[in-house]
C-alpha positions as a LaTeX table, in Angstrom:
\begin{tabular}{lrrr}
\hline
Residue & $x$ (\AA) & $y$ (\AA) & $z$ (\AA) \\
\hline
Unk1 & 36.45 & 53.48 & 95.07 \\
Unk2 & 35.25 & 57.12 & 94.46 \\
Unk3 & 31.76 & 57.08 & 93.12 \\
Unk4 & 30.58 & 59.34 & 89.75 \\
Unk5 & 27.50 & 61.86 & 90.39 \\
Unk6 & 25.42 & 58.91 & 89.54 \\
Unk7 & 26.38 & 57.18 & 92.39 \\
Unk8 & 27.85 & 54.01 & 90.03 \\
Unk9 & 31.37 & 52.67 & 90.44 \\
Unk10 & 33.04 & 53.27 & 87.07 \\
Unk11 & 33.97 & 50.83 & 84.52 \\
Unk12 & 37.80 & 50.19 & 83.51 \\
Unk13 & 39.66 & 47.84 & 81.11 \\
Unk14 & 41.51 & 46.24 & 84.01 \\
Unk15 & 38.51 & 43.30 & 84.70 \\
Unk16 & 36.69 & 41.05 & 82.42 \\
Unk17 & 33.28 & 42.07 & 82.15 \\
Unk18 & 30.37 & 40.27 & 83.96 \\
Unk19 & 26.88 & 40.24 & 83.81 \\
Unk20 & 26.51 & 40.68 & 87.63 \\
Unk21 & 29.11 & 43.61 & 86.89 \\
Unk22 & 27.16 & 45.14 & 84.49 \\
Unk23 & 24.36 & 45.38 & 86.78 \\
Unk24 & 25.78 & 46.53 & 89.64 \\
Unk25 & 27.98 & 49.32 & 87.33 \\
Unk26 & 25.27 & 50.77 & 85.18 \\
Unk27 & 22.57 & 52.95 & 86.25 \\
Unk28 & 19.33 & 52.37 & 84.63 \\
Unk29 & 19.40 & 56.04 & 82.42 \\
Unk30 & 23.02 & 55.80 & 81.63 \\
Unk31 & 25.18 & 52.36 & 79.92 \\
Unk32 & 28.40 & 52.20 & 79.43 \\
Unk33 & 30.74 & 49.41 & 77.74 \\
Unk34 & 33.62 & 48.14 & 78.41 \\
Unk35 & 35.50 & 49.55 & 75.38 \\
Unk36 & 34.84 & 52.94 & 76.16 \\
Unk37 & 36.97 & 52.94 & 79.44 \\
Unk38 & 34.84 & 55.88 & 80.92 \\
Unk39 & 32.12 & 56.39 & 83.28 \\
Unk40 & 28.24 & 56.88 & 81.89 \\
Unk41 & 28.11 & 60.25 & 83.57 \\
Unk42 & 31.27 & 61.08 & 81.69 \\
Unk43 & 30.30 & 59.72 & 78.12 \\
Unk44 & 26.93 & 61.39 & 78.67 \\
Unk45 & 28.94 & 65.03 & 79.23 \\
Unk46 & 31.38 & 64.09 & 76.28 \\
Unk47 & 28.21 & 63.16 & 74.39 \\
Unk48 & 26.09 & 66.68 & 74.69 \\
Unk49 & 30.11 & 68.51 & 74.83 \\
Unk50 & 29.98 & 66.94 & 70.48 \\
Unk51 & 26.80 & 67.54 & 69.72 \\
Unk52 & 26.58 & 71.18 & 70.80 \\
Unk53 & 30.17 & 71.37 & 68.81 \\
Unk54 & 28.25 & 69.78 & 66.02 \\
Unk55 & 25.62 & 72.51 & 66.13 \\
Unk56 & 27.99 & 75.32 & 65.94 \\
Unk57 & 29.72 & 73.74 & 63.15 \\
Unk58 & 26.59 & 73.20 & 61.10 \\
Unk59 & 25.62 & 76.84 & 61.74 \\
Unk60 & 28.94 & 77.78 & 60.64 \\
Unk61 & 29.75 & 75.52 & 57.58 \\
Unk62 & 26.43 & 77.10 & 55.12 \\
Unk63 & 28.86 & 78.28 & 52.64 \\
Unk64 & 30.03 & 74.93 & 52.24 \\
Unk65 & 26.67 & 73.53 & 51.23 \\
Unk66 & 25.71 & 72.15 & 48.30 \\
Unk67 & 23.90 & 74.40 & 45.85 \\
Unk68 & 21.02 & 72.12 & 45.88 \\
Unk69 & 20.95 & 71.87 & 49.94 \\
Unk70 & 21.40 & 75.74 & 49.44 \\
Unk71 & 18.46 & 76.01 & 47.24 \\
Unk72 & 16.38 & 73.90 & 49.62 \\
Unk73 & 17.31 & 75.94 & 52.02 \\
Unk74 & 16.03 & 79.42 & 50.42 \\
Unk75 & 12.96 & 76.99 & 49.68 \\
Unk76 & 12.49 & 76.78 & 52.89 \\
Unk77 & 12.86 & 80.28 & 54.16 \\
Unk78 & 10.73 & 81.41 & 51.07 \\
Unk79 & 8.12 & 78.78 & 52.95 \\
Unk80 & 8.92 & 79.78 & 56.16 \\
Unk81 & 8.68 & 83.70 & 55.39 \\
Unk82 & 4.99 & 82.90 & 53.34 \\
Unk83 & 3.58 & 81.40 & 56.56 \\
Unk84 & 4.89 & 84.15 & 58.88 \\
Unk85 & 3.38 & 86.35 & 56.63 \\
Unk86 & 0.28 & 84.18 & 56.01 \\
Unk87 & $-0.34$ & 84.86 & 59.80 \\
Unk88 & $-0.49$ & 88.37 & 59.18 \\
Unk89 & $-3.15$ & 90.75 & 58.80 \\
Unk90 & $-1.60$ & 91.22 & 55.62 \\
Unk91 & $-3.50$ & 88.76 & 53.58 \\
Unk92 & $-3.89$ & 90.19 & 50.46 \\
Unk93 & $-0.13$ & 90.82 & 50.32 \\
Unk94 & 0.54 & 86.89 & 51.26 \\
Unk95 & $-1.77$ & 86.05 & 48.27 \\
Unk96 & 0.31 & 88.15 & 45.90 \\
Unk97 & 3.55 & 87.49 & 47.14 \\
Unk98 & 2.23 & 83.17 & 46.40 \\
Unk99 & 1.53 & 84.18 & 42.98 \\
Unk100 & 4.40 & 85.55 & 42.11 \\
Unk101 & 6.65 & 82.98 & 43.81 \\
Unk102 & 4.19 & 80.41 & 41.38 \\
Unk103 & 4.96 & 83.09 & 38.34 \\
Unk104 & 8.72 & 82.78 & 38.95 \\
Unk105 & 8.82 & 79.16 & 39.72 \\
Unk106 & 6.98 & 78.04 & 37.08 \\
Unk107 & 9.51 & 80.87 & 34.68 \\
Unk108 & 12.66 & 78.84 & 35.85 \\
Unk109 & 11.10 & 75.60 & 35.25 \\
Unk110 & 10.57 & 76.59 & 31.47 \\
Unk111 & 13.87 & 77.93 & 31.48 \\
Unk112 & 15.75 & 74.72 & 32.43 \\
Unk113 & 13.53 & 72.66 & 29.83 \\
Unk114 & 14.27 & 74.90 & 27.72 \\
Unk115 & 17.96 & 74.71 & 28.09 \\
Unk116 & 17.48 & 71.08 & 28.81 \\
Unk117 & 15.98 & 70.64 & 25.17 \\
Unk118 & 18.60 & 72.84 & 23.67 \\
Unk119 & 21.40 & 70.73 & 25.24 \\
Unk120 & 19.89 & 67.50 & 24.19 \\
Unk121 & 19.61 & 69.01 & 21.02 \\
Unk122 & 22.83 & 69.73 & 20.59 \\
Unk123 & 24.00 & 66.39 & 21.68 \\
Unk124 & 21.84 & 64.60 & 19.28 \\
Unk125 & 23.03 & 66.86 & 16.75 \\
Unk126 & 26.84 & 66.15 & 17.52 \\
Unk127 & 26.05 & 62.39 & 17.45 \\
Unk128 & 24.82 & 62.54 & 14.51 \\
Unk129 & 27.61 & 64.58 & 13.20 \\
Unk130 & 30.14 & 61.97 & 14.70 \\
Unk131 & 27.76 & 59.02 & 13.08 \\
Unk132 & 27.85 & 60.19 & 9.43 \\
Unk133 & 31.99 & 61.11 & 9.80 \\
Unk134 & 32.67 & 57.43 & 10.83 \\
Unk135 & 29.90 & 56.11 & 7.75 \\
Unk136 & 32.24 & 58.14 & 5.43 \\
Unk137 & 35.53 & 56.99 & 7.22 \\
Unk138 & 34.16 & 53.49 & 6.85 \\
Unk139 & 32.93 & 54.02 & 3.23 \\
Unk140 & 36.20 & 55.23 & 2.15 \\
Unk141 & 37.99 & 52.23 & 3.72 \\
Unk142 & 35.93 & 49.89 & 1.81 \\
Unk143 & 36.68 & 51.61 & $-1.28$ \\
Unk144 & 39.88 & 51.69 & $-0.62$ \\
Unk145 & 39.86 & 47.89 & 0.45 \\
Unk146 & 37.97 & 46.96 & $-3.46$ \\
Unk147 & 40.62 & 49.25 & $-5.25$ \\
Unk148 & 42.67 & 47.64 & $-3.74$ \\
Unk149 & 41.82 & 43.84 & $-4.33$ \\
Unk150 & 40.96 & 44.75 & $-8.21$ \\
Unk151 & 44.58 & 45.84 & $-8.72$ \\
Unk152 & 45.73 & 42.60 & $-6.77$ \\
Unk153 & 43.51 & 40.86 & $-9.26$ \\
Unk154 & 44.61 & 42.80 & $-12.72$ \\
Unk155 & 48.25 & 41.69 & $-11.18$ \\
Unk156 & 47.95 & 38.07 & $-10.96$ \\
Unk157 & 45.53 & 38.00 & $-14.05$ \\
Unk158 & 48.56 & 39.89 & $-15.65$ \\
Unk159 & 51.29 & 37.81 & $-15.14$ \\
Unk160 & 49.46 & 34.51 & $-15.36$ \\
Unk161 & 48.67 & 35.89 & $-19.44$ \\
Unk162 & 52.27 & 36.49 & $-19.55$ \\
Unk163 & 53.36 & 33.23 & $-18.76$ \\
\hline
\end{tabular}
């Protein structure tokens, strides 16, 4: 039986699985199971083979972000570019560049509430608009409804005189 670089047998489908077979089998960095049907050393390569795969494809899929991951992202570099910067001789010009980072920050946070009030502003406005349609809807039913019933009424008032 040829041996894998870590000098274990390796594992197939072909046996039952024992404990005593598990111990001889597996070397103490690397376990395999039995569903796998491949050596550790093998499962380890395939193993660092998807993650480095999975690397690239992060690094290549940014366009396909979110927009908040992408905003979190320019967060980030905006931090990340402060503290280079904050390292710096260059101070003075870290201090300034906070400030207005603050400045604009706290700008686009009054400029969603603001938006955020005029929407809900809007929507209280167009449920309210909806609301009194429907109380004249339902008004106009009713009076329809009592016109009704009163001529029903002057009907069987009227022939019951007639008789």
């Amino acid at each position: 039986m040829p041996l894998t670089p870590t000098n274990t047998p390796p594992i197939t489908n072909s046996a039952p699985l024992t404990p005593q077979a598990v111990s001889q089998a597996v070397a103490p960095a690397l376990v395999a199971t039995s569903r796998a049907g491949m050596a550790p050393s093998e499962l380890a390569a395939l193993s660092k083979q998807l993650s480095q795969t999975q690397l690239k494809r992060n690094a290549t899929s940014a366009g396909v972000l979110s927009q908040t991951a992408q905003r979190r992202r320019r967060i980030d570099a905006a931090i990340d570019k402060a503290s280079n910067e904050m390292t710096t001789d260059n101070s003075s010009e870290f201090s300034s560049t906070i400030v207005e980072m603050m400045f604009m920050m706290e700008e686009r946070q009054a400029a969603r509430d603001a938006e955020y009030q005029r929407q809900k502003e809007e929507r209280e406005r167009e449920q309210a608009e909806r609301e009194e349609k429907r109380a004249a809807e339902r008004e106009m039913r009713e009076q329809q409804s009592q016109q009704l019933m009163l001529m029903l009424m002057t009907k069987l008032m009227g022939d019951r005189n007639n008789n």
